[in-house]
Steps between C-alpha positions, in 0.01 A plus 500: 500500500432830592602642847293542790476840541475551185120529403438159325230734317713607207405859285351350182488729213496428099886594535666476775327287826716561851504234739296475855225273610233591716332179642196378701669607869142373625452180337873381562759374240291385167171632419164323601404182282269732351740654284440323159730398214408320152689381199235379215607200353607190657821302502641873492794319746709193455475462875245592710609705771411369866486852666535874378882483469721370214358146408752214549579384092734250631788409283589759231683538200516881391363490125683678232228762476437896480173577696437899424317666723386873608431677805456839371833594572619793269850420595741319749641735757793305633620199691502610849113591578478631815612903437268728470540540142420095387300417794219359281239225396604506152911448643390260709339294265817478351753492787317309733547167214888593540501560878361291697380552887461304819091504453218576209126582513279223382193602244349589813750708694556196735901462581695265393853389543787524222538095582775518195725768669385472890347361803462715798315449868386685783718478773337736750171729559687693728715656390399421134799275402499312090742240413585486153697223345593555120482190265916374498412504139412873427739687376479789230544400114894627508526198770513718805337310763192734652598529906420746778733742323173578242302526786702799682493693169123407469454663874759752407333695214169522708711612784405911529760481786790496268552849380703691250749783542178772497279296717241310234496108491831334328313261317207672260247243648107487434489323847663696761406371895706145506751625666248583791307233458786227542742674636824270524437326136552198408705324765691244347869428316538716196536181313256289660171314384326550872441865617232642760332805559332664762229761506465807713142425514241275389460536133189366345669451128831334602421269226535727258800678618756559245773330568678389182516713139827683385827305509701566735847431394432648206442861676776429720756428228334851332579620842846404497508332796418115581184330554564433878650880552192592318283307798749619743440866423147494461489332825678765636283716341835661360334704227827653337615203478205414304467770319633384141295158548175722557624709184442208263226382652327789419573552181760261400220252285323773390636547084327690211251327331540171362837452619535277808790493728801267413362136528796459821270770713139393469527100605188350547355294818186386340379273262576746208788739359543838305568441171440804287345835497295677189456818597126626477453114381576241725670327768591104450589222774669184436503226730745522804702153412629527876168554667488271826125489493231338255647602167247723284305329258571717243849616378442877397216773649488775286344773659350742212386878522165582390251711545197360662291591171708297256534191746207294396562547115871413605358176663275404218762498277743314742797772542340453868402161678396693861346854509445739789301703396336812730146368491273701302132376332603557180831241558279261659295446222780486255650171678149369517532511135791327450306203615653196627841614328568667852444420838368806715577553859317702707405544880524753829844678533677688840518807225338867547414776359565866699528841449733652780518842603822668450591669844837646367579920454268669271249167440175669480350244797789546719350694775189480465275204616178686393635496139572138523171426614348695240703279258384172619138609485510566118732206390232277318611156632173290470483632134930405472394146597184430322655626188827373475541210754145327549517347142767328620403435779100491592613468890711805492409775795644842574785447724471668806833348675873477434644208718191311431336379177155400487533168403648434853321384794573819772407781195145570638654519862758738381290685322246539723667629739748784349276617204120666536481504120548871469619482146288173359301781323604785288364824617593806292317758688672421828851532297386765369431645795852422646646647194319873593547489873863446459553733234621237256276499205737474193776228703705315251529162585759314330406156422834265476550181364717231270430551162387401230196306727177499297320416873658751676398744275137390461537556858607813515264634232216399773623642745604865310095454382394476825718735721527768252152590584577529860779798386821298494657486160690154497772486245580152323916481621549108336832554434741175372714600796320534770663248700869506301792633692500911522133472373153671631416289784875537638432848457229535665409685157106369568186574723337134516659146373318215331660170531469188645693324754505094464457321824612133599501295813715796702277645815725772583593640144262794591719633724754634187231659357348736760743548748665780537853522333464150370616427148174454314358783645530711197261791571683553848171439729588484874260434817662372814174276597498371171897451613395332806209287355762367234761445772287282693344282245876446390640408792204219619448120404163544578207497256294671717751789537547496107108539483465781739772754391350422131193600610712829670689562226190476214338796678772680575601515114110563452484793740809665331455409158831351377360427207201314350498110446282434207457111379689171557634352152409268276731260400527423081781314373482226216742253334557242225279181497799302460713692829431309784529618896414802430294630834340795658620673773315737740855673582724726364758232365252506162460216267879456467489344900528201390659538155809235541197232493378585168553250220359484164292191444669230256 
């Protein structure tokens, strides 16, 4: 589960996809029934699920089976996903099957409860008060039991309050406002099954919250200290004290590749282990035998790197039973080929595509809104969609929106109101014109993305065609590392960024990407009524609220240009006739959501 804050819309590239999710703050949790899924083929499921969360299979007996599948991934980044460095789809695809949370995103984005791990209530509306009450059964696969203890660390590491010796946050954390948003943590014995927690203010996704991930008595021991002085100190917010804990945290898991951690520091609280590491290969679960929950129905999940090109060959000849592919016409109609050997699965996804402005020193659009404008008025997005997305899609629309897709119910609203269709059209002369009155024929714009990404750079071939002849020269910067540690988008070493970000059921997620100083802000764009706008969707339970600072914020990022939303994804993925429960999902958990369901059919 990712953490509130965190954008549940997470950077999706052909490499390297970060984490965030920005999600429907107008139509509340899920997405409107009219967001569609499909799998071709019937009795694709041994039991038919009653709702958009994890079907009930009763009784079962994990199978001694391999089920291979790929998400893209060109490697595994590390246990511990929530740095900046391995906060990513492609981790969490892997991760989230070892580490389980309090809550998961249906197919839909609806929220459901970890029942195996958790039940929690509402205790109070003011203030906002959540009782959680951990199964007496959970307990990590080393036979710790799982207690309140995890859930200090879990509010810890998102806790900006707790700083290091120079002043930055202890704990390297993607998610940073916790410790402002809860501000006494967990309340509850160290070593208890029963904590509560109370929020400062309302908070429209305390579903979601994270409070459960890392171990904590494993960082503790790293820390040299107990588990209950661990929770004393951090409840103190005693930060040298904590300071060696924080250390590992950081960068304790994190080992070259293909070498995980010793098996004593990566224990698992799901319904799957770690088993072994292939560098620039793979990444293989086994069955946790001391999992408290449904077991998995099948015994190993080998998780296999390949390149989206390669994937439906790789399927064909059954080195892969589920593909994930990026969805391309050309893919399509390969599985379509493959007959009824496969079954396809298609449908609407919380996943777009955006080019965002880079507002750091020496970005050629830094400064200058007239350049920006000038920009959006040459980027050929009708043409982007018709050629590369309505073939898979014959619904597909330019999306004009960030927090809203058009397959949801308040997207004309929002739209209407905080967009006048400015840029629907490309018009050359008026960039053109731009370009001369500001004295910036000739301006290099840096194009930066996750490559290799045959889309992406279809896309930006369109848009160097097209805004070339308005006097920018746009340079093609795919580079393998755009999104790596030390690479060009940490940097800064770009002008505009094409990525996606991969929504769920989140309605605040927004708020970490385009809010000033938050963590998935990465080309440093502030406004303080965009601030405010954010702040007060965040802190209200009511729809209404959530559908009026949308509206705000929309034209606010509009009239400044952030960046450029371009099309809502299409989701593509495809597996074996004979793998069963294999479903689509809208959200950024990917096929693998469900994974510890899938069985091969006898």
């Amino acid at each position: 589960m990712r953490v509130q804050r965190i954008s549940k819309a997470v950077a999706v590239g052909a490499a390297l996809a970060l984490a965030l999710t920005a999600c429907a703050p107008g139509g509340g949790n899920a997405p409107s029934e009219s967001a569609t899924t499909s799998a071709s083929g019937s009795g694709t499921n041994t039991v038919e699920p009653a709702n958009s969360g994890r079907a009930d299979l009763g009784e079962v007996t994990t199978k001694d089976d391999e089920i291979k599948v790929t998400v893209g991934a060109p490697e595994f980044i590390g246990y511990n996903s929530y740095t900046p460095q391995t906060y990513s789809t492609y981790n969490s695809a892997i991760t989230e099957r070892v580490l389980s949370g309090f809550s998961y995103f249906g197919t839909d984005g609806k929220i459901y409860a970890n029942d195996d791990m958790v039940t929690y209530e509402k205790v109070s509306d003011d203030p906002l008060t959540i009782k959680y009450t951990i199964n007496p059964d959970a307990k990590w696969s080393d036979g710790t039991q799982i207690t309140t203890a995890d859930a200090v660390l879990a509010w810890s590491f998102q806790n900006a309050n707790l700083k290091n010796a120079k002043g930055k946050q202890l704990f390297d954390s993607v998610s940073a406002d916790l410790g402002d948003t809860v501000p006494k943590g967990p309340e509850g014995a160290a070593d208890s099954k029963e904590f509560t927690v109370t929020f400062k203010n309302p908070d429209p996704d305390w579903q979601i919250q994270t409070w459960i991930d890392t171990p904590a008595h494993i960082v503790a021991k790293q820390g040299g200290m107990s588990t209950a002085e661990f929770v004393d100190a951090a409840r103190a917010g005693d930060a040298e004290a904590l300071t060696k804990a924080a250390e590992f945290w950081n960068t304790g898991w994190t080992t070259k590749p293909g070498t995980l951690p010793d098996a004593e520091l990566i224990p698992s609280s799901g319904p799957y282990k770690l088993k072994s590491w292939a560098a620039g290969q793979s990444v293989t679960l086994e069955a946790n035998e001391n999992y408290y929950g449904t077991p998995p129905a099948t015994k190993t999940l080998t998780f296999r790197f390949v390149d989206d090109g390669a994937m439906v060959q790789a399927l064909q000849n059954k080195d892969l039973d589920v593909i994930n592919p990026q969805p391309t016409v050309d893919t399509l109609a390969q599985l379509k080929a493959l007959g009824d050997a496969v079954n396809i699965q298609q449908g609407d996804t919380m996943t777009w595509e955006h080019l965002d402005f880079n507002f750091r020193d020496k970005a050629a659009f830094k400064d200058s809104l007239e350049l920006r404008q000038a920009f959006a008025m040459c980027v050929p997005r009708q043409e982007i969609v018709d050629n590369l997305i309505v073939p898979l899609n014959p619904e597909a629309k330019v999306l004009n929106a960030r927090e809203v897709f058009p397959f949801q119910d308040s997207y004309d609203e929002v739209v209407g109101a905080s967009y006048d269709g400015r840029y629907d059209a490309v018009d050359i002369a008026g960039a053109k014109k731009i370009l001369e009155e500001q004295d910036a024929v000739g301006t290099k714009v840096r194009i930066g993305y996750s490559a290799p990404n045959p889309r992406r750079t279809d896309e930006v071939a369109m848009i160097k065609s097209s805004c070339d002849q308005a006097g920018f020269e746009v340079v093609d910067a795919g580079d393998p590392k755009f999104f790596a540690p030390g690479g060009t988008q940490e940097r800064g070493d770009y002008d505009v960024a094409l990525f996606a970000w991969a929504g769920s059921g989140q309605i605040t997620s927004g708020q970490n990407i385009y809010a000033s100083g938050k963590p998935q802000n990465y080309g440093q764009y502030s406004n303080k009524d965009v601030d405010a706008a954010w702040e007060r969707l965040a802190t209200s339970m009511d729809p209404a609220v959530h559908l009026t600072e949308t509206k705000n914020i929309e034209k606010l990022l509009w009239d400044d240009l952030f960046g450029i939303p371009v099309f809502a994804h299409p989701g593509l993925s495809a597996s074996s006739a004979d793998i069963k429960n294999v479903r689509h999902t809208a959200t950024q958990s990917q096929i693998v959501w469900n994974a510890e369901q899938w069985v091969r059919a006898e």
